[in-house]
C-alpha positions in Angstrom: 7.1 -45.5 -26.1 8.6 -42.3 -26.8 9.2 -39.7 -23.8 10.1 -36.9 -26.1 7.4 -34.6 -24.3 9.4 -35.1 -20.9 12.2 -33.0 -22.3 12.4 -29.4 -21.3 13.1 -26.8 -23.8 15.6 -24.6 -23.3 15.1 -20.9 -24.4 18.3 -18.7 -25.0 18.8 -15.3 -23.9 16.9 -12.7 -25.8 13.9 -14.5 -27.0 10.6 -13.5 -25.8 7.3 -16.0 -25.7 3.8 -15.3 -25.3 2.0 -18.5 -23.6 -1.8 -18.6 -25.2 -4.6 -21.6 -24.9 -4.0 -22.4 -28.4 -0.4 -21.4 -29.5 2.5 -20.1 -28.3 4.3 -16.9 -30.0 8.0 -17.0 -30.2 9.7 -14.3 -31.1 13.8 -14.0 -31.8 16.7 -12.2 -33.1 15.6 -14.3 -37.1 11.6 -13.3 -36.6 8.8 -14.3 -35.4 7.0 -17.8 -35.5 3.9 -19.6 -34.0 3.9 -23.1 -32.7 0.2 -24.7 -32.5 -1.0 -26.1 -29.0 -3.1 -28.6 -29.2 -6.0 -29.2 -26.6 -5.2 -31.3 -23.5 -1.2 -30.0 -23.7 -0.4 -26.8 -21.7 2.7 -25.1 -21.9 5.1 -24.0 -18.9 7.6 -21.6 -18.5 10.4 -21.6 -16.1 13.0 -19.4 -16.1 15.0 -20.4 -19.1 13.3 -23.3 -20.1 9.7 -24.4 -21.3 7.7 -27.6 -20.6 4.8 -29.5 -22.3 2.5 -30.9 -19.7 -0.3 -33.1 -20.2 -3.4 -32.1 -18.8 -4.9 -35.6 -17.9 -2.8 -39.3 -18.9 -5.5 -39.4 -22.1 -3.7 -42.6 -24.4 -5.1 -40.1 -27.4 -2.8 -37.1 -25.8 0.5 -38.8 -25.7 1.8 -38.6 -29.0 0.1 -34.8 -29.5 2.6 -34.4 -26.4 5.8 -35.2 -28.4 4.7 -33.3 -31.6 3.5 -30.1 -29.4 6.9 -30.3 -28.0 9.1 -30.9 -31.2 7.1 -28.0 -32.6 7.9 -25.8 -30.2 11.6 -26.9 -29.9 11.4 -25.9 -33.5 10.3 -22.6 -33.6 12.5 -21.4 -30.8 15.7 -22.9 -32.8 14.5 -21.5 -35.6 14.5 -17.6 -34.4 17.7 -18.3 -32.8 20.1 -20.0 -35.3 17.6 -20.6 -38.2 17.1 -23.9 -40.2 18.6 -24.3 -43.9 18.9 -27.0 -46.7 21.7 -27.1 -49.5 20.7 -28.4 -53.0 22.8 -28.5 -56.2 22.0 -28.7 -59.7 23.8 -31.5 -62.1 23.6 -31.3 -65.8 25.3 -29.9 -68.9 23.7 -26.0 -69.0 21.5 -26.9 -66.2 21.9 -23.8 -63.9 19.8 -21.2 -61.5 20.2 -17.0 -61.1 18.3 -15.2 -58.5 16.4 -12.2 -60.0 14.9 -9.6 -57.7 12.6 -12.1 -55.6 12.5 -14.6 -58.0 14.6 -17.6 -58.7 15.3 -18.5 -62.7 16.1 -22.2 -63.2 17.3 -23.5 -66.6 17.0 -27.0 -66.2 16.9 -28.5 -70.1 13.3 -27.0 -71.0 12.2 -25.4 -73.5 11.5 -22.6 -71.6 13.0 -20.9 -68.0 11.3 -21.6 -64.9 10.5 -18.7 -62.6 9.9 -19.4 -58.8 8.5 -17.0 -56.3 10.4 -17.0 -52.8 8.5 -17.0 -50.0 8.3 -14.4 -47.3 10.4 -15.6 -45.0 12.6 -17.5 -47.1 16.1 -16.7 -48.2 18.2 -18.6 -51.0 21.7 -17.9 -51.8 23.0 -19.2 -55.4 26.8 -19.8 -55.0 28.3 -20.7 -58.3 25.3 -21.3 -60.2 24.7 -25.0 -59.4 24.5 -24.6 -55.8 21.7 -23.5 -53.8 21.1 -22.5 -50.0 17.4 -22.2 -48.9 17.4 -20.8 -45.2 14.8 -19.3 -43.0 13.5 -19.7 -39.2 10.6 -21.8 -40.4 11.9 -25.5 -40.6 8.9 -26.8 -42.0 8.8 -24.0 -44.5 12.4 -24.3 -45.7 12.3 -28.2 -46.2 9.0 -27.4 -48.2 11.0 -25.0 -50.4 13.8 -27.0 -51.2 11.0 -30.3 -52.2 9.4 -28.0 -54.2 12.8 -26.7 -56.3 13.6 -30.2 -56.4 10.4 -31.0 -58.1 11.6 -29.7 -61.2 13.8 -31.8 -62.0 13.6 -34.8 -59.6 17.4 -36.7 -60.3 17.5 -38.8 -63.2 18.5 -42.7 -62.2 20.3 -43.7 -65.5 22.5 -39.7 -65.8 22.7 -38.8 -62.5 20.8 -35.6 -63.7 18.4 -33.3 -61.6 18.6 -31.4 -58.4 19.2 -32.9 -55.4 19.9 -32.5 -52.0 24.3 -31.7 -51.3 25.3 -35.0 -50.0 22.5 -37.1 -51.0 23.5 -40.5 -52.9 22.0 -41.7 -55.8 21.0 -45.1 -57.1 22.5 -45.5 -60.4 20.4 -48.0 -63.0 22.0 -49.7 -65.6 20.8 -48.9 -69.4 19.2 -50.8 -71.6 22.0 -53.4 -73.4 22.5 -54.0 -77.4 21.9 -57.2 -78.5 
């Protein structure tokens, strides 16, 4: 069994947190986020650490424990350092260019796709094949970059798409002549 909720959480100079029945705010030099609580799980704070306590040894509790916790551990990295995910874009004219607050891909359509970004949410385009989505919300950064990815998922036989920088690719043969 996991003891991940045992772990104290260790909160850095200059972030503030506001304990409530339900949630806890945390607020930081990168914003501001909100990390559920769920019932059964209260939250402590030390001096420069926080702790997720059980309120009862409930078998139904124990892994809400370890997620309260990892949830929390989250959201004070996140206003502290900040989470972000690299992508890059492969293919012959297959390219992105920010525009105001929204993101133009040109991924082999017939037509340019436009994306929204986020509040919250920054991407940097360095060349134009390379994308950085960062922000303090690491659930809503790894959301992001699966959802730019969605437009063109990587192709198994061309090595095409967007993917993930670093991520490794199957590649399938092709059909053979007779």
């Amino acid at each position: 069994m996991s003891r991940v909720g045992q772990k104290p959480i260790s909160v850095p100079s200059g972030v503030k947190i506001a304990i409530h029945e339900t949630r806890v705010e945390v607020e930081g030099p990168k914003g501001k986020l909100v990390a559920p609580v769920p019932r059964g799980i209260k939250i402590e704070q030390g001096e420069s650490e926080l702790r997720a306590v059980l309120e009862n040894d409930a078998k139904e509790l124990k892994p809400l424990w370890g997620l309260a916790r990892s949830l929390l551990a989250n959201a004070v990295l996140g206003v502290t350092q900040g989470f972000a995910k690299e992508l890059e874009i492969v293919g012959i004219g297959y390219r992105a260019a920010l525009e105001g607050n929204k993101v133009v891909f040109s991924l082999g359509y017939s037509h340019p796709i436009e994306m929204e970004i986020p509040a919250g949410i920054t991407i940097d385009i360095e060349k134009q094949t390379r994308l950085k989505v960062s922000g303090a919300d690491k659930q809503l950064v790894g959301q992001v970059a699966a959802n730019i990815k969605q437009y063109r998922k990587p192709d198994p036989y061309k090595q095409k798409g967007i993917r993930y920088v670093g991520e490794i690719l199957k590649k399938k043969a092709g059909k053979t002549g007779a």
